[in-house]
C-alpha positions in Angstrom: 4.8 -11.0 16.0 3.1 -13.2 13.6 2.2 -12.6 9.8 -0.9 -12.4 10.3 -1.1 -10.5 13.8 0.8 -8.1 12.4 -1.0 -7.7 9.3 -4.8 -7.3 11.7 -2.3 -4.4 12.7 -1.9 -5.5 16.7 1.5 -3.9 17.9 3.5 -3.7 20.9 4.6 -0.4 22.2 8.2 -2.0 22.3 7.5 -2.3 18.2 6.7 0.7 17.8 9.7 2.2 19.7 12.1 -0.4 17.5 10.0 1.5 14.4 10.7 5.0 15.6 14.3 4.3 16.5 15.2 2.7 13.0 13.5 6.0 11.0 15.6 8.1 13.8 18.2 6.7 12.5 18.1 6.7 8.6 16.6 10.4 9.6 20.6 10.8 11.6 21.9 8.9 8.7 21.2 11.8 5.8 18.1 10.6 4.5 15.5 13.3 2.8 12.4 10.9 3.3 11.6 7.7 4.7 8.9 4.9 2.9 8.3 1.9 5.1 7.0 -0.7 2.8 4.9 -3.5 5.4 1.7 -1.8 6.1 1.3 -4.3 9.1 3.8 -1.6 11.1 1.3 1.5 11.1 1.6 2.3 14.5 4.9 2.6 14.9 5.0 4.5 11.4 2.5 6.7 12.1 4.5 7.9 15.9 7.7 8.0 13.4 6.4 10.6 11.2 4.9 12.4 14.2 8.4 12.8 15.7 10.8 13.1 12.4 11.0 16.8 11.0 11.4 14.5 7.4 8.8 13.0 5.3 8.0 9.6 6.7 5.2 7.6 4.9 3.0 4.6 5.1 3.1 2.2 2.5 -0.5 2.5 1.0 -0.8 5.8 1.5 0.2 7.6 -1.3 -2.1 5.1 -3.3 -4.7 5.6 -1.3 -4.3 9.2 -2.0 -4.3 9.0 -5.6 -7.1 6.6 -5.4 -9.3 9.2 -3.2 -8.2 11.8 -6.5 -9.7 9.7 -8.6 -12.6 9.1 -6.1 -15.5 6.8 -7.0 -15.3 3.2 -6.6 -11.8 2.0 -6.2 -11.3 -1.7 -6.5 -7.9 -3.7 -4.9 -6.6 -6.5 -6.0 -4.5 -8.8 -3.1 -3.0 -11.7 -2.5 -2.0 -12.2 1.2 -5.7 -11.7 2.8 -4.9 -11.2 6.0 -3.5 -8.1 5.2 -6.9 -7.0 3.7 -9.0 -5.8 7.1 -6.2 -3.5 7.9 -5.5 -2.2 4.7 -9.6 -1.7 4.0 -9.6 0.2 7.0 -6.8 2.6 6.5 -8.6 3.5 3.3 -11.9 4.3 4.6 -10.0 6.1 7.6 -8.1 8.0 4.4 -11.4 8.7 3.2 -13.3 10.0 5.7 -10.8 12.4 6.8 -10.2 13.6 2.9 -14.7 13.9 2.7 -14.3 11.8 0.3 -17.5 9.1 -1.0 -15.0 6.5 -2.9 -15.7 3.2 -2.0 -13.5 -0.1 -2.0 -14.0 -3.2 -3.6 -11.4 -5.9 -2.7 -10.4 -9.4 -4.9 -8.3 -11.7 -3.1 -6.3 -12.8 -6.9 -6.3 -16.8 -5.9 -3.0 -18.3 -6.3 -1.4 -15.2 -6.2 0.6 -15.3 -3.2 1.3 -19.0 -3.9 2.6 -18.3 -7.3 4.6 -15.4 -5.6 6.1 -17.9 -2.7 7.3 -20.2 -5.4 9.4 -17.5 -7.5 7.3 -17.6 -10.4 6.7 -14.2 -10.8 5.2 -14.6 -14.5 2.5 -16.6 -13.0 1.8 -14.0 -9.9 1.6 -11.3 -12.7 -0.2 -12.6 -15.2 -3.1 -13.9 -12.5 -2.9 -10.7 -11.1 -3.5 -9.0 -14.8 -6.6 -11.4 -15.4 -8.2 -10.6 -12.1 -8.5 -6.9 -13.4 -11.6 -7.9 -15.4 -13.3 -8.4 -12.0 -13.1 -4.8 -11.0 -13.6 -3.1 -14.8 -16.4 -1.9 -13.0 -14.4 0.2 -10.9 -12.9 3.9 -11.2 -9.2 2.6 -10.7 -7.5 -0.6 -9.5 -5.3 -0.8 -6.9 -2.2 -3.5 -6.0 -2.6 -3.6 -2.5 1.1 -5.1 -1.8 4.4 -3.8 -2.6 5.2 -7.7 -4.0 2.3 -7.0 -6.7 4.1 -4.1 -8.0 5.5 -6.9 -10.8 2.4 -7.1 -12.1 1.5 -3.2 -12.8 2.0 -3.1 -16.2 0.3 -6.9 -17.1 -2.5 -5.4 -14.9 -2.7 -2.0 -16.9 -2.5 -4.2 -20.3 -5.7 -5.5 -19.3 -7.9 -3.0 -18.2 -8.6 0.7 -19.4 -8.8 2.0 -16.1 -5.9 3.6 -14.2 -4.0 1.0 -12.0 -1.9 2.6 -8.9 1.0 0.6 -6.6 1.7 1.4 -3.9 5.8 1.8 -4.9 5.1 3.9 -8.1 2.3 6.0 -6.1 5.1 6.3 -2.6 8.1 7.8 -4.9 5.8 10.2 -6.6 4.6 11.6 -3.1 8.0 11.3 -1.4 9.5 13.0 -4.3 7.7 16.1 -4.1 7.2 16.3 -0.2 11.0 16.2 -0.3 11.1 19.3 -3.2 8.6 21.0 -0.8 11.3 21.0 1.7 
């Protein structure tokens, strides 16, 4: 499976099987929760936490989540676009079924991604933090990939709205579904 046909979200049932067997496993292995971090695996995810008597989450969705709390317009911030259709439409799927209004704004942050592929991370972060005055107009900011999650506090130190990642947003959630238990 390609990048980028994986990130337009096309799966093979035989994925998805592979996806359920690995969270069977950490699930036989001990573990309290399970956070797949590739959104391009929702599928699979999705039949995983169907079947697993554990938490199991996608990665966006406890930012998503705190992003519909905040409601309004949410703005994202990316830098591997062909991630973006997917991850626009698990949001909008998110907010219909929560009846929630908030809208979504995405910036592709160039470089970004190149910057990130190079190990410069200071680079990736700081274009990241200066692409937050694009979306000051927005409610919050979002980092739509775990790799951005460098950049939260650059991007924070440049805006005076709220900025979510999807790693920071994902323990929070996991955390208390796991207390809930």
């Amino acid at each position: 499976l390609t990048a980028d046909r994986a990130a337009a979200g096309a799966q093979t049932p035989a994925l998805s099987k592979r996806m359920v067997d690995l969270a069977r496993y950490a699930a036989g292995s001990g573990a309290d929760g399970i956070l797949f971090t590739c959104s391009a695996f929702g599928e699979g995810i999705e039949l995983a936490a169907q079947q697993l008597s554990i938490p199991v989450l996608k990665p966006n969705e406890a930012m998503f989540d705190a992003a519909l709390a905040i409601g309004g317009r949410i703005g994202m911030l990316a830098t591997f676009e062909p991630a973006v259709a997917s991850m626009e439409e698990e949001f909008r799927t998110m907010a219909q079924a929560a009846g929630s209004e908030a809208t979504l704004e995405t910036v592709i942050v160039p470089g970004g991604r190149a910057a990130l592929m190079a190990n410069d991370l200071a680079t990736h972060d700081q274009l990241i933090a200066r692409a937050t005055a694009g979306l000051d107009h927005c409610d919050a900011i979002l980092l739509a990939h775990f790799s951005m999650a460098t950049a939260e506090s650059a991007a924070q130190s440049h805006t005076r709205r709220p900025v979510l990642s999807a790693p920071a947003s994902a323990v929070v959630k996991l955390k208390a579904m796991i207390g809930e238990r």
